[in-house]
C-alpha positions in Angstrom: 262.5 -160.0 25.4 263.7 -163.6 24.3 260.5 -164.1 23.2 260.6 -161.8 20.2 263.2 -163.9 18.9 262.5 -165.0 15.2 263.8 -168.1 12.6 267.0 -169.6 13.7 266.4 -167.8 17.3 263.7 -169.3 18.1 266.0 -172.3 18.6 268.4 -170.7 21.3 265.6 -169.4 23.7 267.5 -170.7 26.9 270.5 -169.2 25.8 269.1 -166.0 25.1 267.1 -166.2 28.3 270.3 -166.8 30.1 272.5 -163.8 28.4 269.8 -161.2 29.5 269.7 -161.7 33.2 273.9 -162.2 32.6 275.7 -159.0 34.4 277.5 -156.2 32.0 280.5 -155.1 33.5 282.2 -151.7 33.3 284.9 -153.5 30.7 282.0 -154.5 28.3 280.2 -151.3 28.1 283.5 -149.7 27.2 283.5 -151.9 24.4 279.5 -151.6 23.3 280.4 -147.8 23.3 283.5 -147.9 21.3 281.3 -150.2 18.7 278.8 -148.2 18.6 280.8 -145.3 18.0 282.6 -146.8 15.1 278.8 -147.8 13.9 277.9 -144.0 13.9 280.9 -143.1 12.4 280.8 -145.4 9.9 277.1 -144.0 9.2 278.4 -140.6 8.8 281.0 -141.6 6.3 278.4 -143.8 4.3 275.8 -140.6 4.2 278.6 -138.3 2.9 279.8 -141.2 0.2 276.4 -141.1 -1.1 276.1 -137.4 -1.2 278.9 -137.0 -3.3 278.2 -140.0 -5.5 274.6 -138.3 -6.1 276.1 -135.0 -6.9 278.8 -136.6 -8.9 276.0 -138.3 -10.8 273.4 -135.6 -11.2 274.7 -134.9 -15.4 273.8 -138.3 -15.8 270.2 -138.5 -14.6 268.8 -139.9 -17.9 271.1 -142.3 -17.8 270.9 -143.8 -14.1 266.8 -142.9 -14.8 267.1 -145.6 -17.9 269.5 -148.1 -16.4 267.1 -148.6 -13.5 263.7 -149.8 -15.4 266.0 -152.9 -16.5 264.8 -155.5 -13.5 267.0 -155.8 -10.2 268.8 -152.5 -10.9 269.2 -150.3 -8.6 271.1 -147.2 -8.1 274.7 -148.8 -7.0 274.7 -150.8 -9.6 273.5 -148.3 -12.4 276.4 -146.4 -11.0 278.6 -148.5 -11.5 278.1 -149.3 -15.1 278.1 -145.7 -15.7 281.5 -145.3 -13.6 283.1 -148.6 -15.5 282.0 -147.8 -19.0 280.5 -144.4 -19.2 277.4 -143.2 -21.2 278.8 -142.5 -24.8 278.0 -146.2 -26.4 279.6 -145.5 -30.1 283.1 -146.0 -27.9 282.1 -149.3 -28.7 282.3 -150.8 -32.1 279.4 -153.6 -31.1 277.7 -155.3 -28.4 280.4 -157.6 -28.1 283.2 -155.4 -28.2 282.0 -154.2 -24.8 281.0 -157.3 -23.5 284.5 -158.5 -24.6 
């Protein structure tokens, strides 16, 4: 299993040897299971964040669809433009008004 270790790893191979034939004890499952059920929980809330962003966002489709060509955009971020300054652009007497 060490083996499979990869970059920075690779480096600790005794170490990692060692912690796998370490013993688990009752007190450290009880807290693997308690982390790993704030990870699932935590994955649940995440999914239903993004549901509701993605229906909150649906009317503005065109825009996210247009926002995302532009080069290291992705949907977050598009997002978030549209949540900070919204779609309608003649809100803004120039360019640099809204980059002001």
């Amino acid at each position: 299993m060490a083996q499979l270790a990869r970059g920075r790893m690779r480096r600790k191979l005794v170490e990692l040897e060692r912690a796998l034939h370490g013993r688990l004890e009752e007190y450290h499952r009880f807290l693997l299971g308690m982390q790993m059920s704030r990870i699932e929980a935590i994955k649940a809330d995440l999914g239903e964040l993004d549901k509701r962003l993605r229906t909150k966002l649906a009317p503005y489709s065109q825009q996210m669809h247009l926002l995302k060509q532009i080069p290291g955009m992705d949907w977050v971020i598009a997002a978030t433009i549209i949540a900070e300054i919204g779609v309608d652009m003649t809100a803004f007497a120039s360019a640099a008004h809204l980059a002001s």
